[in-house]
C-alpha positions as CSV (number, residue, x, y, z in Angstrom):
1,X,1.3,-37.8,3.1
2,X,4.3,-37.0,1.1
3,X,4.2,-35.5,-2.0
4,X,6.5,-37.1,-3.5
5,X,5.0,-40.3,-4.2
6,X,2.3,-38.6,-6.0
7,X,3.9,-36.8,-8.1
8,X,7.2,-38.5,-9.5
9,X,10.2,-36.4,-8.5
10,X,11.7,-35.8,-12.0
11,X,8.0,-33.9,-13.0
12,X,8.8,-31.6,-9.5
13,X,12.3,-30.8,-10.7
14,X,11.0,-30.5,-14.3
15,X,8.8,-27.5,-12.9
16,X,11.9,-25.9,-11.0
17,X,13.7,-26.0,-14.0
18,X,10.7,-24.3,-16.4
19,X,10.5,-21.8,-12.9
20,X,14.4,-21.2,-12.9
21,X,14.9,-21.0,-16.6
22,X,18.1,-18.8,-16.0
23,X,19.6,-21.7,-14.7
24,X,20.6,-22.2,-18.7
25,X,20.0,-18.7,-20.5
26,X,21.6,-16.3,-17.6
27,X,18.6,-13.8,-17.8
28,X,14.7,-13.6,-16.3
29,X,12.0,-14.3,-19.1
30,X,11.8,-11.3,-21.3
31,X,8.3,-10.2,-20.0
32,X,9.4,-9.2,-17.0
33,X,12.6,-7.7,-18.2
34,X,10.4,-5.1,-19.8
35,X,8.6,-4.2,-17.0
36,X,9.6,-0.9,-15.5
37,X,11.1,-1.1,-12.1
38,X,8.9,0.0,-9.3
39,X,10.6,2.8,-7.3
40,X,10.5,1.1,-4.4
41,X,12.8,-1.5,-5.7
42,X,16.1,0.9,-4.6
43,X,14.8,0.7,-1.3
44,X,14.3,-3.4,-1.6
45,X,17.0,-4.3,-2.8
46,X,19.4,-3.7,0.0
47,X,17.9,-5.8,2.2
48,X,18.3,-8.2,-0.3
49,X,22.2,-7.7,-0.6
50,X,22.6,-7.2,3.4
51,X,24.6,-10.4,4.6
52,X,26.2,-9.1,7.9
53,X,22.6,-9.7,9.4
54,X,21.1,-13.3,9.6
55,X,17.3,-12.7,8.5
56,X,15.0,-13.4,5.7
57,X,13.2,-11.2,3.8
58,X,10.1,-10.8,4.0
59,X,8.1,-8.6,1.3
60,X,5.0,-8.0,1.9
61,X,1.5,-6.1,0.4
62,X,-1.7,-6.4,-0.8
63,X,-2.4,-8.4,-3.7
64,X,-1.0,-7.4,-6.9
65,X,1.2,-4.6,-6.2
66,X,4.3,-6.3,-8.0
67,X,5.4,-8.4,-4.7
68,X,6.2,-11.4,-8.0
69,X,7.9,-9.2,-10.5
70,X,9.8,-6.4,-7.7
71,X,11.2,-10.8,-7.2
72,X,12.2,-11.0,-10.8
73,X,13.6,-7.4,-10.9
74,X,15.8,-8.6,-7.7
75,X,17.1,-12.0,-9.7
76,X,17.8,-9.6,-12.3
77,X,19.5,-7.3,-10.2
78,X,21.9,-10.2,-9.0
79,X,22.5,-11.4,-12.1
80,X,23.7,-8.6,-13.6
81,X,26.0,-8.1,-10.6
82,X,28.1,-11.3,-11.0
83,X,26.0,-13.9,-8.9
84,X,26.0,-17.3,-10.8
85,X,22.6,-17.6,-11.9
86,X,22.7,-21.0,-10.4
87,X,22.6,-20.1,-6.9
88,X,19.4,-18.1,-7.1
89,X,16.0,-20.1,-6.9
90,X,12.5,-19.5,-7.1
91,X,9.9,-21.2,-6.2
92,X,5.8,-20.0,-6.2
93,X,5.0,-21.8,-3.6
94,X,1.4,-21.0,-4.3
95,X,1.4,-24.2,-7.5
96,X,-0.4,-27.5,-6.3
97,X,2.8,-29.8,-7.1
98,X,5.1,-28.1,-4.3
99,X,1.8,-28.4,-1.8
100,X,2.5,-31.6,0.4
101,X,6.5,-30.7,0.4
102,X,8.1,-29.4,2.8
103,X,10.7,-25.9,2.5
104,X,13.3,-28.2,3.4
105,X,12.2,-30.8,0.5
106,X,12.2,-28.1,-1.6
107,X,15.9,-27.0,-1.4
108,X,16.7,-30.5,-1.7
109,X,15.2,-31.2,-4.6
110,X,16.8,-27.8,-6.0
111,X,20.1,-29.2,-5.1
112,X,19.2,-32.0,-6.8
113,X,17.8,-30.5,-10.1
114,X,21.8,-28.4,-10.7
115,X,23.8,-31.1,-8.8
116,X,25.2,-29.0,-6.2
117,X,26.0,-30.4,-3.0
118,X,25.5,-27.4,-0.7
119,X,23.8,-23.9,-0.5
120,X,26.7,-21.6,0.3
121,X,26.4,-17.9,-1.2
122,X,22.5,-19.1,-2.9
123,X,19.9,-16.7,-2.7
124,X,16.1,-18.3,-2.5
125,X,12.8,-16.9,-3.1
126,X,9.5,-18.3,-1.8
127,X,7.0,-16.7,-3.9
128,X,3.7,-16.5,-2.3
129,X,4.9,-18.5,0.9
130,X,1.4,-18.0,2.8
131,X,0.2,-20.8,0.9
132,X,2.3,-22.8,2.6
133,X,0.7,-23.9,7.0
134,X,3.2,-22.3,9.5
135,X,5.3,-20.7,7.1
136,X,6.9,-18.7,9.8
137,X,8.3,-21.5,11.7
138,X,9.4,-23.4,8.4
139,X,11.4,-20.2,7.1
140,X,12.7,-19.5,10.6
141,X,14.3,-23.1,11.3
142,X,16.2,-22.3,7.7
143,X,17.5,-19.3,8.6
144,X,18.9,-20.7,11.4
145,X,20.5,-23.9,9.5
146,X,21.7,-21.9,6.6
147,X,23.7,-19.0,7.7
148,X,25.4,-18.2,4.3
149,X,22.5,-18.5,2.3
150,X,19.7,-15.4,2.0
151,X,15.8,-16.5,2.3
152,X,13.6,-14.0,0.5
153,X,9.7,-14.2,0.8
154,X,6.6,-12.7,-0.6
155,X,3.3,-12.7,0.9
156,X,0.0,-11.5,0.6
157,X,-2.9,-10.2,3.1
158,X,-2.9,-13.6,4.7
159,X,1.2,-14.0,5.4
160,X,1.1,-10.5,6.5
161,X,-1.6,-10.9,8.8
162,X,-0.5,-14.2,10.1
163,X,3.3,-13.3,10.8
164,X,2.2,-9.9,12.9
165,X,-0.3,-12.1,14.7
166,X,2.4,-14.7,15.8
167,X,5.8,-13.4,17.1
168,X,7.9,-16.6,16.1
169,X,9.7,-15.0,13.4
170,X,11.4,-12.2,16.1
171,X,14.5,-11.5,14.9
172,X,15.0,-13.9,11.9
173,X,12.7,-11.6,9.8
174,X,13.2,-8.0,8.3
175,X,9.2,-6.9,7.0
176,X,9.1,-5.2,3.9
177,X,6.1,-3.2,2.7
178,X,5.0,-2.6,-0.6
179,X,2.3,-0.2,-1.1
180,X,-0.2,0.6,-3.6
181,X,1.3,2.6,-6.4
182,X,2.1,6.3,-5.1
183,X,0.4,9.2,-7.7
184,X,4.4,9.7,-8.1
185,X,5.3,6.0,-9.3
186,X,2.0,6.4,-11.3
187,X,3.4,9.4,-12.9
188,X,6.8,7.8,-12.9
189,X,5.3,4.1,-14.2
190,X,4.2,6.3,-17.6
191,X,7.1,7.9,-18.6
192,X,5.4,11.6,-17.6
193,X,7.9,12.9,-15.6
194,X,8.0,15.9,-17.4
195,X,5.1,17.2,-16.1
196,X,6.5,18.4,-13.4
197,X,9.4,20.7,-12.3
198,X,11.5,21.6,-9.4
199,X,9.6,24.5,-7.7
200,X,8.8,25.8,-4.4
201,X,6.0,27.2,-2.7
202,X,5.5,29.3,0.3
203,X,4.5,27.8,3.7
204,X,3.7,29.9,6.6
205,X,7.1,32.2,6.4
206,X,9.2,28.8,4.8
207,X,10.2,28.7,1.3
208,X,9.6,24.5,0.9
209,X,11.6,23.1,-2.2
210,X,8.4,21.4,-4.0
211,X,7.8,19.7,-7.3
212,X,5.3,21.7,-9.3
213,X,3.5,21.7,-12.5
214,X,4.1,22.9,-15.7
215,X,0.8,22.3,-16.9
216,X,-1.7,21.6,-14.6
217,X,-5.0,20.5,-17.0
218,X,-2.2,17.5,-18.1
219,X,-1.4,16.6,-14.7
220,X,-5.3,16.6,-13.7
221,X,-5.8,14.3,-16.8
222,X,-3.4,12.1,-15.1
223,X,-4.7,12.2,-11.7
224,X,-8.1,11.3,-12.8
225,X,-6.7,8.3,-14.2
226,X,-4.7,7.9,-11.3
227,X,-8.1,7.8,-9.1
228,X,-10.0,5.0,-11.2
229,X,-7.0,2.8,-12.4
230,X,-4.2,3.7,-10.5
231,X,-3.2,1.2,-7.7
232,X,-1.6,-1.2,-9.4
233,X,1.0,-1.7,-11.7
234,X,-0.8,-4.0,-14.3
235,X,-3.6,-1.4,-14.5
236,X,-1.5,1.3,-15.3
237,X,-0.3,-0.5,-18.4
238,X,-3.2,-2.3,-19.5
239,X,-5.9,-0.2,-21.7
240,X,-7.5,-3.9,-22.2
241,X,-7.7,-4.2,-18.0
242,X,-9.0,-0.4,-17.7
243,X,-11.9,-1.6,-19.8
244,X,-12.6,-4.7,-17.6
245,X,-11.7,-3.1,-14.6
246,X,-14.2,-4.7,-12.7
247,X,-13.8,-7.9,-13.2
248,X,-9.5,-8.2,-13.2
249,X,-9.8,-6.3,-9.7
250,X,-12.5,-7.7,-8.1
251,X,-12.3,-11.3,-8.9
252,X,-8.0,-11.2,-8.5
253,X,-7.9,-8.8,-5.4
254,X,-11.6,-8.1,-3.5
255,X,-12.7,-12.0,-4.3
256,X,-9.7,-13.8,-3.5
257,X,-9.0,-11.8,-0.2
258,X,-12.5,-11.3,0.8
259,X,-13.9,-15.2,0.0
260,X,-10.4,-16.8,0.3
261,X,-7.5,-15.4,2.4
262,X,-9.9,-13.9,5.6
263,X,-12.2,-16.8,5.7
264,X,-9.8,-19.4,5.6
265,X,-7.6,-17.4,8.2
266,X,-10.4,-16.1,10.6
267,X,-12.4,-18.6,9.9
268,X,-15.6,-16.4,9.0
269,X,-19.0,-18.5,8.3
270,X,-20.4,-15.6,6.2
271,X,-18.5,-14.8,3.4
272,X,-21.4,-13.0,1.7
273,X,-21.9,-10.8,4.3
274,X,-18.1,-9.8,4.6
275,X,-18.3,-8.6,0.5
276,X,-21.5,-6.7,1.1
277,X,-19.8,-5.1,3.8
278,X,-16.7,-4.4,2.0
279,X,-19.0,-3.2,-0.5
280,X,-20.8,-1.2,1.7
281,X,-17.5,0.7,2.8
282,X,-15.7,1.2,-1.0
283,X,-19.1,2.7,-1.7
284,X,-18.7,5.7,1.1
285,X,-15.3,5.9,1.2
286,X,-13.7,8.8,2.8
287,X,-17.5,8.9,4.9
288,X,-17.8,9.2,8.8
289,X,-19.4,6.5,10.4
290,X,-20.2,5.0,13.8
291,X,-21.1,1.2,14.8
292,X,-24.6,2.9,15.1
293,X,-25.2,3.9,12.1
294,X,-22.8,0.7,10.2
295,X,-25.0,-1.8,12.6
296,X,-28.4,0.1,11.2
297,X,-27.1,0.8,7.7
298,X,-25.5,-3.4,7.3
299,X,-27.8,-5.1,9.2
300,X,-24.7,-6.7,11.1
301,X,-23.6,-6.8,14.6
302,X,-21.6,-4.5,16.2
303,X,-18.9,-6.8,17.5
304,X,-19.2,-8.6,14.1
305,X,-18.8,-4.8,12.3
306,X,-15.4,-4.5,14.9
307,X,-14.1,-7.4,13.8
308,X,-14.7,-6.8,9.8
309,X,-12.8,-3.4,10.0
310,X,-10.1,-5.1,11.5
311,X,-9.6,-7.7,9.0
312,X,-9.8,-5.7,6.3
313,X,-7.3,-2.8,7.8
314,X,-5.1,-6.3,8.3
315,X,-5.8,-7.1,4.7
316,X,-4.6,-3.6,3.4
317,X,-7.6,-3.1,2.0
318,X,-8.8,-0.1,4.1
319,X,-7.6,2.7,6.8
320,X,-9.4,3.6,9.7
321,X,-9.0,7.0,10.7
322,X,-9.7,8.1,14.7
323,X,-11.0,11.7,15.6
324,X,-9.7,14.6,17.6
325,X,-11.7,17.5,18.9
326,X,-10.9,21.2,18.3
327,X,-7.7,21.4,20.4
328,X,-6.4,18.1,19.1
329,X,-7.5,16.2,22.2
330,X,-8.5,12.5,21.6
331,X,-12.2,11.0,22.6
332,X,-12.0,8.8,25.2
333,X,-14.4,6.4,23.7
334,X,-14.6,5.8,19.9
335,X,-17.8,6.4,18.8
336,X,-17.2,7.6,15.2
337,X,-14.1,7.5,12.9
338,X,-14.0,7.4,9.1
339,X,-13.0,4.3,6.7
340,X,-11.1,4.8,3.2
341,X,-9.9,2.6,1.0
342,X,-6.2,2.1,0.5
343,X,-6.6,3.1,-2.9
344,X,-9.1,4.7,-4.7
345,X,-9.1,2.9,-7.7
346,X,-10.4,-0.3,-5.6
347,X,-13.8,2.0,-5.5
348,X,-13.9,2.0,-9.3
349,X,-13.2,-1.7,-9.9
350,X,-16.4,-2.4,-7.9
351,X,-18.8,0.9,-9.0
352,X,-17.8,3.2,-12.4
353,X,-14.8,5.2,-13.3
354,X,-15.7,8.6,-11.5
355,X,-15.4,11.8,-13.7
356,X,-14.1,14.8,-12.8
357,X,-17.6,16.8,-12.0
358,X,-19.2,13.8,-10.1
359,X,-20.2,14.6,-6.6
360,X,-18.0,11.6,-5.3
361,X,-14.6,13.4,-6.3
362,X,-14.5,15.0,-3.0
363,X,-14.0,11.6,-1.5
364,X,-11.7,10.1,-4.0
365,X,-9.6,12.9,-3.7
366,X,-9.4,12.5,0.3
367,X,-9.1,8.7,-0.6
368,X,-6.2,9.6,-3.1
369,X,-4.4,11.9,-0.8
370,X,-4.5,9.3,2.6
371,X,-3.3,6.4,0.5
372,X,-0.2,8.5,-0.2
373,X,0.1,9.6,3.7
374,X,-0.2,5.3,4.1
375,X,3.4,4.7,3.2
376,X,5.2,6.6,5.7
377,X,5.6,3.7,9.0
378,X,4.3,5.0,11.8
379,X,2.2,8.3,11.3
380,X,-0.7,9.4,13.8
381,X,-3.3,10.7,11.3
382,X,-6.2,11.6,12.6
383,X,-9.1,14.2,11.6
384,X,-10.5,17.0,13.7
385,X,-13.9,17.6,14.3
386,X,-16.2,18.9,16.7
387,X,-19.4,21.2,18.0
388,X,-19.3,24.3,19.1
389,X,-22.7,25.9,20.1
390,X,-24.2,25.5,16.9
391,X,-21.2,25.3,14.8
392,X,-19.8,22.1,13.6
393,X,-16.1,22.1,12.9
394,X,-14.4,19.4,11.1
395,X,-10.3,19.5,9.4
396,X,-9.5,16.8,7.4
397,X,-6.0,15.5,8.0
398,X,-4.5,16.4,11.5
399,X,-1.0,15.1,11.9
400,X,-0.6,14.9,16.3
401,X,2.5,14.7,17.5
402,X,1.7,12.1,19.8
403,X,4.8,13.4,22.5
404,X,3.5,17.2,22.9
405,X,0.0,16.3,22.2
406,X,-0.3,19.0,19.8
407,X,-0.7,19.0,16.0
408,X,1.8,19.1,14.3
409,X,-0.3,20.4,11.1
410,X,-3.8,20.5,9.0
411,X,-4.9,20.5,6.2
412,X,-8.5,20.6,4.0
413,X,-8.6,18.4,1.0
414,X,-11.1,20.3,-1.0
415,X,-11.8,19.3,-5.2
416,X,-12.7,22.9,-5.8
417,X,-11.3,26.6,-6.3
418,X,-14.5,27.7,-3.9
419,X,-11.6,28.7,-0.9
420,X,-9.2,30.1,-3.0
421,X,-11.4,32.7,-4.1
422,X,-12.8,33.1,-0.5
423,X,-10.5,31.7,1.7
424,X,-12.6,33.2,4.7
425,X,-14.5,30.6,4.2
426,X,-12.6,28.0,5.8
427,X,-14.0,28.9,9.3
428,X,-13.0,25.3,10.9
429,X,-9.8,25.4,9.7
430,X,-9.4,28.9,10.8
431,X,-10.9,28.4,14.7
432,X,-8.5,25.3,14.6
433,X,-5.5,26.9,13.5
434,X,-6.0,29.3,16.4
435,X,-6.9,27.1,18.9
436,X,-3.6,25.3,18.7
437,X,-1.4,28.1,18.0
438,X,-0.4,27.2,14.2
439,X,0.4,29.7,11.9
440,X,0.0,28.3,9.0
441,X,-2.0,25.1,7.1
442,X,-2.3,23.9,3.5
443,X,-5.6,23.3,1.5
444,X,-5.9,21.9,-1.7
445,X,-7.8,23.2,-4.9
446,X,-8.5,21.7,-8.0
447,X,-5.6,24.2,-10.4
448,X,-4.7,27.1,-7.9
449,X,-1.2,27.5,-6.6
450,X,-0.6,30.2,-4.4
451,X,-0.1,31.4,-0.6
452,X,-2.6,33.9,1.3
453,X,-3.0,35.7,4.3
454,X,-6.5,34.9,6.2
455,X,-6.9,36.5,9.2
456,X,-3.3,36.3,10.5
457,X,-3.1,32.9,9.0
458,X,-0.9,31.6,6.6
459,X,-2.7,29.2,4.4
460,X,-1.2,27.8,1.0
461,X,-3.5,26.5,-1.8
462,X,-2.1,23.4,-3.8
463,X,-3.5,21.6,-6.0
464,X,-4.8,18.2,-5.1
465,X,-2.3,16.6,-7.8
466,X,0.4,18.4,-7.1
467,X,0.0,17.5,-3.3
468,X,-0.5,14.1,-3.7
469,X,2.7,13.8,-5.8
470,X,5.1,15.6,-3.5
471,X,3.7,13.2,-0.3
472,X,4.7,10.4,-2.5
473,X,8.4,12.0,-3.3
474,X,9.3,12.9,0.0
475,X,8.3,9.5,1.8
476,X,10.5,8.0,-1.1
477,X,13.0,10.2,-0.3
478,X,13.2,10.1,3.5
479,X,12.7,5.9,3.3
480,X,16.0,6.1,1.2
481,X,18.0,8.5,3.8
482,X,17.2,6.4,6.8
């Protein structure tokens, strides 16, 4: 059925227009103008420019990261570099009038709307382009016919999920991820740089360059918001959404992934079970599990459970963290791992705002400090844990080089000055240490900065803010010097 006979073609190039409206004024509308730039958008943008290589872009994260305004911020960036505003496009592919049309009718009918014959030197930009069935093999066909003009997609859970699923686009894509809001961008998003300064602190017998505080109760005041509000960009911004937390993230981001996107892709019959699932999991995040005790706990299946975790890992809605035992070795069967979310203000949309004394900060902070770890490509974290007679052992973040076999580091995520007073305390950290020949490990506090010797170990004490901030600085960093 084509479109185009059901809607008159003059309304569908009416809408490009209203989209496009630089077309005539030479600028984006002024309310994204005045949104600040995410950081990520140096590392973007590049790809953008890069014409040697024939491939679209594709931009992917979860749902309301800033995939549609980082878009607007590029069309800026264009436009203020001399490319006629004319030969960029936009189209949200997500409206009902572009629905029965083809990619290929759309660029037509953009030619059509300014009267220009060809696409030489344009730069398009499908907004939202998993609406649209086998997108991939739409947007790869145009690569191919267009050589001089630059594709530029976003997508949600779905695209994402669908794209790395199917191998069509080989080669005609370049994936780009946009995360969750690092503590950093947070800081960064709110004009509060200040709150920090270039420092170092001492690690094992190093000197590390490291940004550090100059007053710790402000930053803390700042990472507490960062824990209940702090994922997304809107949030951030928005006192009015802070109060209605619950109902702008779960109905825009937990409702419209959980009873739209992964039912309509996976085709799953019960949607209700999915959200108390999801539910389930945003309630303990940061817990150990096992299909044991998720089958007893859920009342679902354990192949059904298996699946779940997998769909919402795909969705970028949780991590799934494997175990190692005390020398780093992996299980050969997984029988328990632990789930967070991807961000811990996802836990507050759905619960309360957690307060700094509540029992649950222990696993927010944990939550916090992964979804900082979850920007860097390729990274084996696990956790250690393990028995030992009667001892049980367990290290939070193990990094395993995955070559040698051996860790490359630990480190206890603690909400809690406890270990900096008596840092012989940390017996699992100090039988792990040993047993893998490290020197030296980090553990975080809630205000303490300093570096002790525990039993012929080096172990630095951080705060949990400051921590999370630097992870998010030097993945920025090293993204930007590859």
């Amino acid at each position: 059925m084509n479109n185009s006979r059901l809607i008159p073609t003059e309304k569908i190039i009416e809408r490009l227009q209203y989209e496009n409206p630089w077309w005539i004024t030479q600028e984006i509308p002024t309310v994204y103008k005045e949104m600040s730039k995410r950081l990520y958008f140096e590392l973007f943008y590049p790809f953008v420019k890069e014409k040697e290589i024939r491939r679209a872009v594709v931009l992917m994260g979860p749902r309301r990261v800033g995939k549609t305004v980082m878009m607007f911020h590029t069309i800026d960036q264009l436009i203020a570099e001399k490319t006629n505003p004319q030969h960029i496009f936009f189209v949200p592919i997500d409206n009902p009038i572009y629905v029965h049309l083809s990619l290929q009718e759309i660029l037509d009918l953009c030619k059509e709307a300014l009267k220009i014959s060809n696409l030489e030197d344009c730069y398009i930009f499908f907004d939202e382009i998993q609406y649209l069935k086998d997108w991939e093999r739409h947007l790869k066909v145009l690569v191919d016919s267009y050589p001089n003009t630059k594709f530029i997609v976003s997508g949600s859970a779905a695209a994402a999920l669908k794209w790395h699923s199917t191998e069509s686009g080989a080669g005609r894509f370049t994936d780009f991820m946009l995360p969750p809001l690092t503590f950093q961008e947070f800081i960064h998003l709110k004009n509060k740089n200040h709150l920090l300064k270039n420092g170092f602190i001492e690690y094992g017998e190093k000197q590390l360059p490291y940004y550090i505080p100059h007053n710790i109760d402000e930053l803390n005041k700042e990472f507490l918001q960062y824990l209940n509000f702090g994922g997304y960009p809107e949030v951030v911004l928005s006192e009015k959404i802070q109060k209605d937390m619950g109902r702008y993230v779960k109905n825009d981001i937990v409702d419209k992934v959980l009873l739209r996107d992964l039912p309509s892709l996976y085709g799953i019959k019960d949607v209700q079970e999915l959200n108390r699932f999801f539910t389930y999991i945003a309630y303990n995040t940061g817990n150990e599990f096992s299909y044991e005790t998720m089958s007893r706990d859920s009342g679902i299946q354990k192949e059904t459970l298996k699946k779940y975790l997998e769909y919402l890992d795909a969705a970028f809605l949780i991590k799934v963290l494997n175990k190692v035992d005390v020398n780093a070795k992996r299980f050969k069967r997984i029988t328990s791992f632990k789930v967070y979310l991807t961000n811990p203000s996802l836990r507050t949309a759905l619960f309360s705002p957690v307060k700094e004394t509540d029992s649950e900060m222990g696993n927010m902070v944990e939550t916090a400090v992964l979804s900082q770890w979850m920007h860097r490509e390729n990274l084996d974290l696990t956790y250690a844990r393990w028995k030992d007679g009667r001892f049980e052992g367990e290290v939070d973040l193990v990094l395993v080089d995955d070559k040698k076999f051996k860790p490359v580091w630990g480190v206890e995520i603690k909400w809690s000055n406890r270990f900096f007073e008596m840092p012989q305390d940390l017996s699992s950290l100090i039988q792990f240490c040993k047993s893998n020949q490290l020197n030296s490990a980090l553990v975080t506090t809630i205000d303490k900065i300093e570096a002790k010797k525990v039993s012929d170990l080096n172990f630095t004490f951080v705060p949990a803010c400051v921590y999370a901030y630097n992870i998010g600085e030097n993945t920025l960093r090293m993204k930007s010097t590859n």
